[in-house]
N, C-alpha and C positions, 0 to 999 in steps of 0.2 A: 322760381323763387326758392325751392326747397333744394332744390341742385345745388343751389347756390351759398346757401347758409350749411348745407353740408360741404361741400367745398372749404368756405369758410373753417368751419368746427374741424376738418382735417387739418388742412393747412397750420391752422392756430394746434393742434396737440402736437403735429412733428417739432416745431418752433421749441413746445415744451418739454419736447423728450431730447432734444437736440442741446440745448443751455443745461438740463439736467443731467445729462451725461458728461457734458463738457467740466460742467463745474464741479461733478462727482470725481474725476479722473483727473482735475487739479488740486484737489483738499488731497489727494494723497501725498502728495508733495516730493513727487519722483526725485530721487538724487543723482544727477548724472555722474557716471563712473568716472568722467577726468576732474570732475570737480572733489572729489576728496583721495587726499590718498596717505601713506602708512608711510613713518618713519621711526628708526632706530638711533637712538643718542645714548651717550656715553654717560652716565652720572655717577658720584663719587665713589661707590663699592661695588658697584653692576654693570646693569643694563636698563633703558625704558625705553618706552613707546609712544607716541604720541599719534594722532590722528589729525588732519588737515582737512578743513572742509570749508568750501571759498576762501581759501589763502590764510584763513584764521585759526588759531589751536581750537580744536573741538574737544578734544582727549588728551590728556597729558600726564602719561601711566608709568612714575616711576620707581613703583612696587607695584610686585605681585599681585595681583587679586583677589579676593575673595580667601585672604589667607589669614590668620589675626597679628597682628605685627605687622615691622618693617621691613617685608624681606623679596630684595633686588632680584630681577635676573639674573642669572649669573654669566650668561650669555648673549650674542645677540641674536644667535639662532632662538633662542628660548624666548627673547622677547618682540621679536618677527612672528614667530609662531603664533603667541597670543593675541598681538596685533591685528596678524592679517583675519584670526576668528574674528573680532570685535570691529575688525573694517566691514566685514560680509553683513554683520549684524545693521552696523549705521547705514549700508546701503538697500538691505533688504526691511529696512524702516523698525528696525525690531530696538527692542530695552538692548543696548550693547552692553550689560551686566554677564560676568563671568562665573561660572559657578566650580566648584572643587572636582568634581566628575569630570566637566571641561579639560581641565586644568592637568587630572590623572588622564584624559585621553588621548590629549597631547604629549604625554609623556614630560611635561614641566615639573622640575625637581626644586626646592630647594634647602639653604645648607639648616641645618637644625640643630646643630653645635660647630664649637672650637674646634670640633679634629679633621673637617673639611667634609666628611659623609655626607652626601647629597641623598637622601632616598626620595623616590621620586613620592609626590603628594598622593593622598588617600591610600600609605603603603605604608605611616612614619612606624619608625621604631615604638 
């Protein structure tokens, strides 16, 4: 009878480590890689970026970030660039928030006057 009711009391705590894991390792809420992905659009003075995640806009980036103003890509390399950080971030489940360090590590510049001088960020004149 004691075999048995520990038998039992095994049985019964796999059960609960089994659904605990299970449901631990879905509340993370994995993002599969083909389901989001990075695109580059053309808008009126630049560049932006948007992000794609199940078919729908997630991100819709078209200005800079984390810069004060409104001020475009000037490329689309520049704006791939940032992009593909901020894709890494949505699939590694992180705040896809840009910071100006980022920004100077990618070498993103942009224009800060009339006369076309791009210095790149956390460098400005």
């Amino acid at each position: 009878m004691l075999k048995k009711g520990l038998y039992l009391l095994v049985f019964l705590a796999i059960i609960i480590i089994y659904f605990s894991y299970r449901s631990y390792n879905h509340s993370k809420q994995y993002v599969p890689k083909d389901k989001v992905k990075l695109e580059a659009f053309r808008s009126k003075d630049g560049w932006g970026y948007r992000i794609i995640k199940d078919g729908r806009t997630f991100i819709n980036q078209s200005y800079i970030p984390a810069i004060p103003g409104n001020h475009v890509f000037p490329t689309e390399e520049d704006a791939l660039r940032v992009g593909k950080l901020v894709l890494r971030k949505v699939k590694e489940l992180e705040i896809p928030s840009i910071t100006v360090h980022e920004l100077d590590s990618l070498g993103i510049s942009i224009n800060l006057s009339k006369t076309g001088q791009s210095p790149p960020v956390g460098r400005q004149q």
